[in-house]
LUMMI-455214 format. One record per residue (C-alpha): residue number from 1; x, y, z. Coordinates in Angstrom, 3 decimals. Each point is the difference from the previous one (the first is absolute). Example, Ala and Ser with C-alpha at 12.3 -4.5 7.8 and 13.67 -1.06 7.14 Angstrom:
# residues 2
(1, (12.300, -4.500, 7.800));
(2, (1.370, 3.440, -0.660));
# end
This chain:
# residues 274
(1, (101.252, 111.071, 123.669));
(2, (-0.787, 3.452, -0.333));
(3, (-3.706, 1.182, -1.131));
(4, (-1.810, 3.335, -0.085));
(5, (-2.687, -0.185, 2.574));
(6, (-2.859, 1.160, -2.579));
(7, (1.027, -3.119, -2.549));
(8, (0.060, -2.444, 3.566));
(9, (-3.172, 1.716, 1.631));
(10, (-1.320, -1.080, -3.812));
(11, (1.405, -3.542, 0.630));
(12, (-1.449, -0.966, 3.167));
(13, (-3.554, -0.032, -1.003));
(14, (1.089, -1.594, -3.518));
(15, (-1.029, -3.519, -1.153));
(16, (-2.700, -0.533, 2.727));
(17, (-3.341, -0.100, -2.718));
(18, (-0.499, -3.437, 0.125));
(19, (0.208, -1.138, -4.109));
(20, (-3.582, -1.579, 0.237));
(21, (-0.785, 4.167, 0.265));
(22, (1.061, 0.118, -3.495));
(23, (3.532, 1.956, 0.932));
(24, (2.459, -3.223, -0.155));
(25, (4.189, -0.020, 0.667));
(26, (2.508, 2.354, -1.839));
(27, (1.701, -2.155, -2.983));
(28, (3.815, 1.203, 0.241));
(29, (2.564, -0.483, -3.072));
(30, (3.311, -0.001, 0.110));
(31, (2.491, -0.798, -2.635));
(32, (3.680, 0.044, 0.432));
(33, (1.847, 0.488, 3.973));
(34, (3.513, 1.002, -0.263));
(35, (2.609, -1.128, 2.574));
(36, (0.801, 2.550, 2.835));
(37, (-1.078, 3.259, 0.874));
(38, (0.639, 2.292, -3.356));
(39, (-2.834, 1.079, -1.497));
(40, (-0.208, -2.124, -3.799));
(41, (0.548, 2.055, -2.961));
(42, (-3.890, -1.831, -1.342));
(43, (-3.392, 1.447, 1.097));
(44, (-1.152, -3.708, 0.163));
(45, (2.521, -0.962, 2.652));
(46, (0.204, 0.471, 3.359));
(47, (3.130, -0.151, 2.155));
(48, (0.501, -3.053, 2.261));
(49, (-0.165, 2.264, 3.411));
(50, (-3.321, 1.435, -1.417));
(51, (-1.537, -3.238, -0.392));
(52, (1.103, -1.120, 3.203));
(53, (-1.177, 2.895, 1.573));
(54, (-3.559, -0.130, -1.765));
(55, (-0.335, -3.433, 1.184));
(56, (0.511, 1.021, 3.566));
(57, (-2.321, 2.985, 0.011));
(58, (-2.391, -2.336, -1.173));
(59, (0.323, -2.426, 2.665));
(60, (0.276, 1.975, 2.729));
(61, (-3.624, 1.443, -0.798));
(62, (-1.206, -3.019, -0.104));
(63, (-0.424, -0.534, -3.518));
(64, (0.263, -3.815, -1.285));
(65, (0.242, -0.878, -3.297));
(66, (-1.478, -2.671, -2.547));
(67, (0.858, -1.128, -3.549));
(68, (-1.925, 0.754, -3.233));
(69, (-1.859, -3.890, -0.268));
(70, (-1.581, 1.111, 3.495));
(71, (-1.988, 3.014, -1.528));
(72, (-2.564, -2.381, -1.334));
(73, (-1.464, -0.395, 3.432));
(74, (0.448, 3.763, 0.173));
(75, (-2.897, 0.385, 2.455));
(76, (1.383, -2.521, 2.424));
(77, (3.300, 2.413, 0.241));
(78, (0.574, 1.269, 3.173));
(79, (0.270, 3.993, 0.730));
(80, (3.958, 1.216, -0.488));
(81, (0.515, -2.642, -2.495));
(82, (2.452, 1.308, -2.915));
(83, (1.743, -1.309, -2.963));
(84, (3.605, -0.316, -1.093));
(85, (0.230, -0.505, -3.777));
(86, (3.150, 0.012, -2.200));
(87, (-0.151, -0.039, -3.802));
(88, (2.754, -0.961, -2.386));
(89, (2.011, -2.844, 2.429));
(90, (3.424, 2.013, 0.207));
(91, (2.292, -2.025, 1.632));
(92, (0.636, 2.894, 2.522));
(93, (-3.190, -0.716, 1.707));
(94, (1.314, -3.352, 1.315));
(95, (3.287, 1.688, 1.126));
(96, (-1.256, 3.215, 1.374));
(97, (-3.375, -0.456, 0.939));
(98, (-0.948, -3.990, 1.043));
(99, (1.973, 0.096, 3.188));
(100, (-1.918, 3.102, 1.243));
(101, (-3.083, -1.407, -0.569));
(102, (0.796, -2.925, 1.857));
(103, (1.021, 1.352, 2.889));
(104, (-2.730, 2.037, 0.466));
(105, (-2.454, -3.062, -0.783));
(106, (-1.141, 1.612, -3.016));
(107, (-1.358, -1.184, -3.360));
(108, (-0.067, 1.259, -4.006));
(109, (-0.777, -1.372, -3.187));
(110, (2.252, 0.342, -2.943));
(111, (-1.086, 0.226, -3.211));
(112, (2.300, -1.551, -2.063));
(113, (1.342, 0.478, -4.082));
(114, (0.256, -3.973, -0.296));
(115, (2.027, 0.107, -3.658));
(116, (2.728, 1.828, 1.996));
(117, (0.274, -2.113, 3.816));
(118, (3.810, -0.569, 0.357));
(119, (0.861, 2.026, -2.540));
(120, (0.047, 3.857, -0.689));
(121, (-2.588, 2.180, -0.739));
(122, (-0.605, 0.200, -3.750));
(123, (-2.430, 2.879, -0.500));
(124, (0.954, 3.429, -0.689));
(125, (-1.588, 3.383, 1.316));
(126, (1.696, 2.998, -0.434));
(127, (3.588, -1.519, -0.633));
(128, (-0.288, -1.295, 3.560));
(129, (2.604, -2.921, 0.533));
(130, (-0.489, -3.582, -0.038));
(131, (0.038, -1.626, 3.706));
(132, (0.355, -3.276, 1.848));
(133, (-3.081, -1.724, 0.465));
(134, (-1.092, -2.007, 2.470));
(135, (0.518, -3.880, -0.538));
(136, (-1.839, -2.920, 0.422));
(137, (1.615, -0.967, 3.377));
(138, (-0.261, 2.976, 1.630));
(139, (-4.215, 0.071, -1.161));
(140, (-0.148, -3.622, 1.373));
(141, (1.929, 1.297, 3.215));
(142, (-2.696, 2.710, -0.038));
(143, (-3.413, -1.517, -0.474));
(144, (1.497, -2.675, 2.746));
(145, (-0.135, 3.295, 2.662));
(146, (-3.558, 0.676, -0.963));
(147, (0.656, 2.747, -2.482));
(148, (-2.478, -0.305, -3.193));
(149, (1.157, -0.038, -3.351));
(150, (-1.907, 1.408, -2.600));
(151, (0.274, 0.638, -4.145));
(152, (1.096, 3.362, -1.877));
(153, (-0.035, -1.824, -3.168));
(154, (2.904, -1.597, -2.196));
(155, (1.846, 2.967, -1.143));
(156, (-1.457, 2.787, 1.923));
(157, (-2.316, 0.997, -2.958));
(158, (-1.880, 3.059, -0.868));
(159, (-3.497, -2.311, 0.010));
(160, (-2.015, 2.766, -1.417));
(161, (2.316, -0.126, -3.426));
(162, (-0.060, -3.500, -1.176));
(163, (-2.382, -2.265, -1.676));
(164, (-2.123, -2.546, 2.005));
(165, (2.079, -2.950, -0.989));
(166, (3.337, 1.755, 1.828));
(167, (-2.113, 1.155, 2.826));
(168, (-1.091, -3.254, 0.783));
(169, (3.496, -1.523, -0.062));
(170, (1.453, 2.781, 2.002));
(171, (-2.691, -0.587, 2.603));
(172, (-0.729, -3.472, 0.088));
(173, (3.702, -1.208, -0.440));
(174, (1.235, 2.177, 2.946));
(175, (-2.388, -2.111, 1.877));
(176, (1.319, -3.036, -1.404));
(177, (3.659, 0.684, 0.503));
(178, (-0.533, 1.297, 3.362));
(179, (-1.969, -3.156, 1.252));
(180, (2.530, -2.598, -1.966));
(181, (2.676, 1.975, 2.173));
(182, (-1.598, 0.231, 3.660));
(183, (-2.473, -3.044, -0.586));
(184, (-3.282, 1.334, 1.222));
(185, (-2.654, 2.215, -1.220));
(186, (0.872, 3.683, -1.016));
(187, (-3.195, 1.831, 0.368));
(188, (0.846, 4.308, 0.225));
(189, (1.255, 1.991, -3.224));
(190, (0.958, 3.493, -0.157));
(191, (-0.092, 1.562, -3.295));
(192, (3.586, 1.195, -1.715));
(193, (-0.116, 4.037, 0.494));
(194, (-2.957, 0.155, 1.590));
(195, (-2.184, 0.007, -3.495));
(196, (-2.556, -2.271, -0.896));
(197, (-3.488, -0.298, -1.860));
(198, (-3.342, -2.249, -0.261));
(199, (2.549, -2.838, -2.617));
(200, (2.617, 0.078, 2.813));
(201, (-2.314, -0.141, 2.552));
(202, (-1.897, -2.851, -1.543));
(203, (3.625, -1.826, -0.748));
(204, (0.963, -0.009, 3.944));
(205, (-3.725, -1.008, 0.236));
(206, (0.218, -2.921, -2.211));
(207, (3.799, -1.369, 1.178));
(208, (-1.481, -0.495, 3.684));
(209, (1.326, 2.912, 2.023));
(210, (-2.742, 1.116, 2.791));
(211, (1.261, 3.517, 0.839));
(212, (2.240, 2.737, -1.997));
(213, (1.437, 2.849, 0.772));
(214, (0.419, 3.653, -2.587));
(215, (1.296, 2.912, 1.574));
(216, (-2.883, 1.892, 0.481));
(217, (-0.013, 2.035, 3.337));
(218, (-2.281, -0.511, 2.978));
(219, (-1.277, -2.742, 2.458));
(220, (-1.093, -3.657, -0.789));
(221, (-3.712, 0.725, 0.305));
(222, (-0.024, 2.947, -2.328));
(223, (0.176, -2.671, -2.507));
(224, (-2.461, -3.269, -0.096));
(225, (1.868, -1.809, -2.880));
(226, (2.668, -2.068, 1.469));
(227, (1.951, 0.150, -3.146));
(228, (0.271, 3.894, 0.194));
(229, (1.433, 0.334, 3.359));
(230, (2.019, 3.406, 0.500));
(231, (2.855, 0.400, 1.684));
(232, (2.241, 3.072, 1.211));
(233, (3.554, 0.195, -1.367));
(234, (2.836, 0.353, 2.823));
(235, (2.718, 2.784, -0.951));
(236, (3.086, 0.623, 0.621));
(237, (-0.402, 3.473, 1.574));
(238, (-2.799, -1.551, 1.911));
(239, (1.050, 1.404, 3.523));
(240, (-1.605, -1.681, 3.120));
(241, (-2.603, 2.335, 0.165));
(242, (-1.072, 0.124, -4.060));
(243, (0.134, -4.046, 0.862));
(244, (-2.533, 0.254, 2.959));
(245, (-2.373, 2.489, -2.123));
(246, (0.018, -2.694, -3.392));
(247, (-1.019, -2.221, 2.559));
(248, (-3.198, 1.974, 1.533));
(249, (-0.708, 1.192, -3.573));
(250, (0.457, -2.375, -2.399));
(251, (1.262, 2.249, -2.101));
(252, (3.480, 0.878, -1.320));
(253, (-1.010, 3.921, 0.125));
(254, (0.852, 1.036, 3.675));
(255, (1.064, 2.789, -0.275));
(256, (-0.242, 2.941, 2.013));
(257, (-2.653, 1.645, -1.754));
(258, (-1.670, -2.700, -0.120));
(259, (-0.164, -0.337, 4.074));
(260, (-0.292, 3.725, 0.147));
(261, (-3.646, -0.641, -2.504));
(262, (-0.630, -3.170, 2.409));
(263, (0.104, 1.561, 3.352));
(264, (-1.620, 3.158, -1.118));
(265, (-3.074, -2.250, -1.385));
(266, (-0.253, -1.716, 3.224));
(267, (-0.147, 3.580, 2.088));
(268, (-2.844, 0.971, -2.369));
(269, (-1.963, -3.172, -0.008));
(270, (0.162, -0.161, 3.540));
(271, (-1.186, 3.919, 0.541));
(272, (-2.985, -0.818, -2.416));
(273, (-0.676, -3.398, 2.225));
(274, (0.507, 1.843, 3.082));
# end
C-alpha cells in the first residue's frame, strides 16, 4: 500500500473525536467492484484490488467498522468507527467484494433495489447497461455473516418526481419485499440518486425505517436527522491516498488545493494562537 505521507500524517489523527462531540464516523458508498485489478470503465465502480486494498488500509490503522442500523446509538460509537455502504445490490458485490470483507472481519450494509433481487437491473441512466443483481440466496447468505440489509426502493425511483401514492409504494414495499425475503426487520433506506424531500422523507418515516442515508457530504454529526445521513461516494480513481483524505474529511473534494487551503489555515491559526 503506497500513501503520500501528507494524506497518512492526515490519517493518523483521523476518526479519534469521540461522536458524543458532535463529529461522528465517515459514511462510505460504494456501488459496483469489478473483478481484478483494471481500473472499471464506471466512475461508480471500483476495481476489486482497490477495494481490497481500501479495506486493508483501513484495518491496519485501526479503523473498525459498523453497519447503518448501529448509527441510531450514534453516541455510543466508538472513535475510528466507519461505514461501508453499497447502493443498488449489483451482483458483483457478492463476487468481488464479500470475501474481502470477510477476511478482514469487516462489515457493510447494502441497500438493496428489492423489484430487481435475482434478476437484472431494470433502471436506466445514461444508456448504462442492465446488470445481474444480487439474489435472494446470496442476501440470506449475507445477512447470516452479519452484513445489514437495507431498502433503495422498488425500482430505484427518482422519489422527488412522483406522487405520494407511488412514493409510498416504492418505499414501504421495498421494506416489505426485503423482510418477506430475509425474514426479519429491515430498518435503513438510502434514497435512489441521492435526492429526496420533506414527502419522501415523511414516506421512509411512515414505512418504519429508523435511519436513511442521501448523498450529502460530511460526517454523521454534521447532521442530527437520522433520516438525512450523508455519505462520501468511493471512486474509481480514488488512489490510496485520495481514499485516506475522504476518510479524514468527509468530503469527496480532496484535492490538492484543497490540502494546500487546509494546511495553510492551520499555519495561520496557529501563528494568531501562538
Amino acid at each position: 500500500m503506497v500513501i503520500d505521507p501528507l494524506s497518512q500524517r492526515l490519517l493518523n489523527g483521523a476518526g479519534l473525536t469521540p461522536a458524543s462531540q458532535g463529529r461522528g464516523p465517515v459514511v462510505l458508498m460504494y456501488h459496483s467492484i469489478t473483478s481484478g485489478d483494471s481500473a472499471p470503465d464506471s466512475r461508480w465502480a471500483v476495481s476489486e484490488k482497490s477495494f481490497r486494498e481500501q479495506l486493508r488500509l483501513l484495518k491496519s490503522e485501526g479503523w473498525h467498522t459498523v453497519c447503518v442500523h448501529d448509527l441510531e446509538q450514534r453516541k455510543a460509537l466508538t472513535p475510528k468507527s466507519v461505514v461501508i455502504t453499497f447502493d443498488d445490490g449489483f451482483a458483483d458485490n457478492y463476487e468481488n467484494g464479500l470475501a474481502h470483507l470477510l477476511t478482514i472481519g469487516f462489515k457493510a450494509t447494502w441497500f438493496v433495489v428489492s423489484g430487481d433481487v435475482g434478476g437484472v437491473s431494470r433502471w436506466r441512466d445514461n444508456d448504462a447497461p442492465q446488470r445481474p443483481m444480487l439474489n435472494g440466496t446470496q442476501l440470506r447468505e449475507m445477512a447470516a455473516a452479519g452484513m445489514e440489509i437495507g431498502a433503495h426502493t422498488r425500482t430505484h425511483a427518482r422519489l422527488i418526481e412522483l406522487d405520494q401514492s407511488t412514493i409510498d409504494d416504492e418505499v414501504r414495499g421495498s421494506r416489505q419485499d426485503l423482510e418477506d425475503m430475509l425474514g426479519h426487520p429491515v430498518t435503513s433506506f438510502a434514497y435512489p440518486y441521492g435526492r429526496f424531500n420533506e414527502a419522501s422523507i415523511e414516506a421512509v418515516r411512515r414505512a418504519g425505517f429508523r435511519v436513511a442515508c442521501t448523498t450529502r457530504t460530511g460526517w454523521l454529526g454534521s447532521e442530527p436527522d437520522p433520516l438525512r445521513v450523508r455519505r462520501v461516494a468511493v471512486f474509481a480513481n480514488d488512489d490510496l491516498s485520495t481514499f485516506a483524505r475522504k476518510i479524514v474529511f468527509a468530503d469527496t473534494n480532496v484535492s490538492w488545493s484543497r490540502m494546500a487551503r487546509y494546511v495553510t489555515s492551520r499555519i495561520t491559526s496557529r501563528l494568531v494562537g501562538g
